[in-house]
N, C-alpha and C positions, 0 to 999 in steps of 0.2 A: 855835586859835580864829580867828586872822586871816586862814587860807587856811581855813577854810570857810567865814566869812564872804565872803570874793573870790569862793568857786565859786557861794556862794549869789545873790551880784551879778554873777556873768556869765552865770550861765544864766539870772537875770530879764531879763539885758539882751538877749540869746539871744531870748527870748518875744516882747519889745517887737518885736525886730529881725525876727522873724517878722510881724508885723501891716502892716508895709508896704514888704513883696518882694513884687516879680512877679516871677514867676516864667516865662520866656520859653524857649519851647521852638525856637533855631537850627536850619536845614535844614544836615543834617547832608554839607555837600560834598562832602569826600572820600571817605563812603562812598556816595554818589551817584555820584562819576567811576569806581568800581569794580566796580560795579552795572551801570554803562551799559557800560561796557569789555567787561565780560565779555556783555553781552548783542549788543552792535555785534558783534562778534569773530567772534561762532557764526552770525551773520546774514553777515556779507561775507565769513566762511572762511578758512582758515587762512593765505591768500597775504596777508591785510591787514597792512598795516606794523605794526607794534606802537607800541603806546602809550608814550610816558612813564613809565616807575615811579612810584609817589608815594613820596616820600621819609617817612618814620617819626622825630619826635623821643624820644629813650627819655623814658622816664618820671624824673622826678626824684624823689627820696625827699626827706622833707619834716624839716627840719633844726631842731634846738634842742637846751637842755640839757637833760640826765638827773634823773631824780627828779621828786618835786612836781608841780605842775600841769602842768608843757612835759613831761616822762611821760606823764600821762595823756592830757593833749589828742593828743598823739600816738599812744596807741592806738584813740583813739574818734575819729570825726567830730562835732563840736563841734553841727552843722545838724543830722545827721541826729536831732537830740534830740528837733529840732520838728517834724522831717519835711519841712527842705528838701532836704535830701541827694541823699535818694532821688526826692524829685520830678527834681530836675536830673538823675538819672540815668533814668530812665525818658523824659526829655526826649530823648534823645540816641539814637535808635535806631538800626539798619545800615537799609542799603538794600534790601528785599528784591527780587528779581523772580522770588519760586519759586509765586506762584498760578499756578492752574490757567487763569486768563485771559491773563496773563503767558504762559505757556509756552504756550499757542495762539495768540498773535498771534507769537510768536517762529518757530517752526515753518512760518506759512503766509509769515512773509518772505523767511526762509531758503529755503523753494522758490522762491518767487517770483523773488528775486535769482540764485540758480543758474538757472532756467529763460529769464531773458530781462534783467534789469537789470543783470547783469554786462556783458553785449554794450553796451547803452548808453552805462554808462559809460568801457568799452573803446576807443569809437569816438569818445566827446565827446560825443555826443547827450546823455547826461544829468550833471547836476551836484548839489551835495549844497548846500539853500536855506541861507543863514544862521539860515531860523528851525526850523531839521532836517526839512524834507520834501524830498522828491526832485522836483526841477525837468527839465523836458523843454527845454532850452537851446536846441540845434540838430537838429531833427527832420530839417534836409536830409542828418546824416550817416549817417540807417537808408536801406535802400533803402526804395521807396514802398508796397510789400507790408508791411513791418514795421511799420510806421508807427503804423495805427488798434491796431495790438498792443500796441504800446509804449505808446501814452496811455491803455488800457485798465489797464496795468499799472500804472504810476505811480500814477492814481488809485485804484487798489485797495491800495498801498502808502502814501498819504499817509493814506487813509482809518485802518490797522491802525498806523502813527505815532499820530496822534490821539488813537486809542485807546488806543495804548501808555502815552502821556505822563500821559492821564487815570487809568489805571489804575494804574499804577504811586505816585502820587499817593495814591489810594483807598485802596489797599492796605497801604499803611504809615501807614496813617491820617491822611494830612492832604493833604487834595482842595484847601487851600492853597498847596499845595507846587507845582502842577501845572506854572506858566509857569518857576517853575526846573528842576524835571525834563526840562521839554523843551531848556532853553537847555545845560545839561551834553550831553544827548544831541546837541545840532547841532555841537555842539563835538567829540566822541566819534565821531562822524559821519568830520570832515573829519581827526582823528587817524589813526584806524584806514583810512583809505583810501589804496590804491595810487598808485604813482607813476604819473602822468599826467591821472589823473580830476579833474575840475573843482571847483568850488566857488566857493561866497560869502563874501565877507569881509564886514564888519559893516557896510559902508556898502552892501553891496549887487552891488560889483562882481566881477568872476569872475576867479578866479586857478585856475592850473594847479597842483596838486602835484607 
């Protein structure tokens, strides 16, 4: 009688305990850095320095005595009774970049970077911005014939950025996400780039890799 009087008082308490959670749905980081990884990667090509691994902690099993209530609470999820469980889980999505908007702006950069922004950044001429668009640094290092090409490229490359950040955002459903999507990717950016190519650091000024 006394433990089911207890279960009968915890899952009222359970109910109550539901009436004033919020319920906060985290941008999900590290499946963001691996999302951009893999998408930066296929854009600068195979010669790009690799990333960082993100390190994985294992899952811990969740610990108590045998029998009785610590048995059962242990094979059930106690929340998901009222259905926060599962909200928190649905909160926590991956990163996709598999739309079909996604994989067209991936594609026209990856040409674009092989056809002429690799030379760019080759030469110094170009650097990768802190807020992840492609900066036109030192245009005296193109000859003067490349030049109007190069800033034609850029801005057709910050343009399909833009769009990426926004997208990518959209797509996983939360167009809130957007200024962190892009701050991962400026970061992903100056990761995955070769040794020599330029960049910004946070305050703005320009380091060599």
């Amino acid at each position: 009688m006394k433990s089911a009087r207890w279960m009968g008082v915890s899952v009222a308490s359970l109910w109550a305990l539901s009436a004033c959670v919020t319920i906060n749905v985290y941008f999900p980081a590290a499946e963001a850095k691996e999302a951009a990884k893999e998408f930066v990667e296929k854009v600068i090509g195979p010669d790009a320095v690799p990333a960082t691994p993100v390190e994985t902690t294992p899952e811990k099993k969740p610990e108590g005595g045998s029998g009785g209530m610590a048995s059962l609470l242990q094979r059930i999820d106690p929340l998901s009774l009222i259905g926060i469980g599962s909200a928190y889980a649905q909160g926590q999505p991956d990163i996709s970049i598999k739309s079909p908007a996604i994989q067209a702006i991936q594609a026209r950069m990856a040409s674009r970077f092989d056809a002429s922004l690799r030379k760019g950044f080759d030469l110094g001429a170009l650097g990768f911005g802190k807020d992840g668009m492609v900066v036109l640094r030192e245009p005296g290092s193109l000859e003067l014939k490349d030049r109007a090409g190069m800033q034609t490229a850029v801005a057709d490359d910050n343009r399909d950025r833009k769009a990426l950040y926004k997208e990518v955002a959209v797509a996983n459903g939360h167009p809130e996400w957007e200024a962190q999507i892009r701050d991962v990717f400026a970061k992903q950016w100056v990761d995955s780039a070769r040794g020599g190519w330029w960049y910004q650091d946070k305050s703005g000024g320009w380091k060599q890799k």
